[in-house]
C-alpha positions as CSV (number, residue, x, y, z in Angstrom):
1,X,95.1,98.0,90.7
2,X,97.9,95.6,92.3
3,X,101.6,95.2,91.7
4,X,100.5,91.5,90.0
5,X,98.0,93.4,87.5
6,X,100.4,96.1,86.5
7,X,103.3,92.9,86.1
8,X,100.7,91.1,83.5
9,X,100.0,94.7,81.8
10,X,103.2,95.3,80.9
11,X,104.0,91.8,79.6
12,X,101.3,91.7,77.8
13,X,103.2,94.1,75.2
14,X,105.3,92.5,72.4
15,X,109.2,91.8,72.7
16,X,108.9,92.7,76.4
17,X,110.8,91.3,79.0
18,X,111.6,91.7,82.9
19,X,114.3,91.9,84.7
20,X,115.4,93.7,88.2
21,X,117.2,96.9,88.4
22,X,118.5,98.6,92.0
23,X,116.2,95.2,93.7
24,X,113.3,96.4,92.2
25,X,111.5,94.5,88.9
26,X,111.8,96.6,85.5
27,X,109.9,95.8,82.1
28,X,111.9,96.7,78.6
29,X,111.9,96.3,75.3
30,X,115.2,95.8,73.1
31,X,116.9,96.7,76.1
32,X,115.4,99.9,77.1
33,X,112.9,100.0,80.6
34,X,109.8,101.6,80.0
35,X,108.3,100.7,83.2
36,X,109.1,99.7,86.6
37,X,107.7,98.3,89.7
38,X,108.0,98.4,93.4
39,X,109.7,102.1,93.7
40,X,110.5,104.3,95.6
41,X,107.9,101.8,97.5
42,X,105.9,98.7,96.6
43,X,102.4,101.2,96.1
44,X,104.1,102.3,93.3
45,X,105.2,101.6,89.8
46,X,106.7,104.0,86.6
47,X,106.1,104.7,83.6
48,X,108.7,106.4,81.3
49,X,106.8,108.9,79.1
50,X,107.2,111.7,76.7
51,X,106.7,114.6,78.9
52,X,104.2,115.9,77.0
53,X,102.3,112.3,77.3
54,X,103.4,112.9,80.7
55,X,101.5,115.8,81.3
56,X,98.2,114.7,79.9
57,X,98.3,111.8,82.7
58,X,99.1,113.7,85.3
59,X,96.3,116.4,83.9
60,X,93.6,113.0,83.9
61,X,94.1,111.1,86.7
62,X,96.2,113.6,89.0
63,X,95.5,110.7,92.1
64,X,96.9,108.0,90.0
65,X,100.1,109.7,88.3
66,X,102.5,112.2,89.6
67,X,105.7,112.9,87.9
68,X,108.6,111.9,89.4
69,X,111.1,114.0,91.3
70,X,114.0,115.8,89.5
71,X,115.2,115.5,86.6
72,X,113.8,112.5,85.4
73,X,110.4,113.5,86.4
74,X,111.1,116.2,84.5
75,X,112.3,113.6,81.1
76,X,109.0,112.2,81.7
77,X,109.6,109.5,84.5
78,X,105.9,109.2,86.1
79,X,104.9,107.3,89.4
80,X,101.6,105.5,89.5
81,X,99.9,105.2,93.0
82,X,98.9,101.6,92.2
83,X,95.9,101.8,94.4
84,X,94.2,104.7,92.7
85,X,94.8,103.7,89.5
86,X,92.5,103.0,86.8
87,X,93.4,99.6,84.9
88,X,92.1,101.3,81.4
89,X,94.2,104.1,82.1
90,X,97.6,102.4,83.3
91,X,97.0,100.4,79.9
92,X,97.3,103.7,78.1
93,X,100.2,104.8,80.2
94,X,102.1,101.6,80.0
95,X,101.4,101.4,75.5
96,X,102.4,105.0,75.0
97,X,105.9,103.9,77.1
98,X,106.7,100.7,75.3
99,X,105.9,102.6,71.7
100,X,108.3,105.6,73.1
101,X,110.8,103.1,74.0
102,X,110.7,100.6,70.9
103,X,112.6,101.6,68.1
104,X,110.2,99.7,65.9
105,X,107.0,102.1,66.9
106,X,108.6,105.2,68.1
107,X,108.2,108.4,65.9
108,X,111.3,109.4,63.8
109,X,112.9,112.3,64.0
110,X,113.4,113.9,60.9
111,X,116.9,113.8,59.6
112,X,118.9,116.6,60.2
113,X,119.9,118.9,57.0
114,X,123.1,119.6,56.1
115,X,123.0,123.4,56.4
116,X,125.4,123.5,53.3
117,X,122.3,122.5,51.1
């Protein structure tokens, strides 16, 4: 996979846009990155995930997704090593970010009870 195919997978989404953040192209929607490219180096994009989403990619294709560093590997940030990675499979990555990110698709919470009731 290249930076250019991972750029059209990621537009290919609905309401998705890109823009640059710290010199390096990001993708959102409504505002919120779900992906980026070209970081920490240009082998490599992200992919914002649920960690648990997180884990199964990293558990699939351990050559093709590592979590990131830190703390926001551990919030589900994941690297993809561009050149081992499966286009079916950064497809995957790249729709369950966008969904996790757009308010539109993401799961709901379920409200809070008042613990008076």
């Amino acid at each position: 996979m290249t930076a250019d195919d991972f750029r059209r997978l990621a537009l290919s989404f609905a309401n998705t846009e890109e823009r640059a953040h710290m010199n390096h192209p990001d993708f959102r929607v409504n505002g919120k990155i779900f992906a980026t490219l070209g970081y920490p180096n240009a082998e490599r994009a992200m992919v914002k995930l649920p960690p648990e989403q997180q884990a199964n990619f990293v558990k699939a294709e351990p050559d093709s997704f590592v979590p990131v560093n830190g703390a926001w590997g551990r919030q589900g940030c994941t690297s993809v090593i561009l050149r081992a990675a499966k286009k079916t499979m950064v497809r995957k990555a790249l729709e369950e970010a966008w969904k996790a990110n757009d308010p539109g698709t993401a799961p709901r919470s379920k409200p809070k009870r008042n613990r008076l009731q």
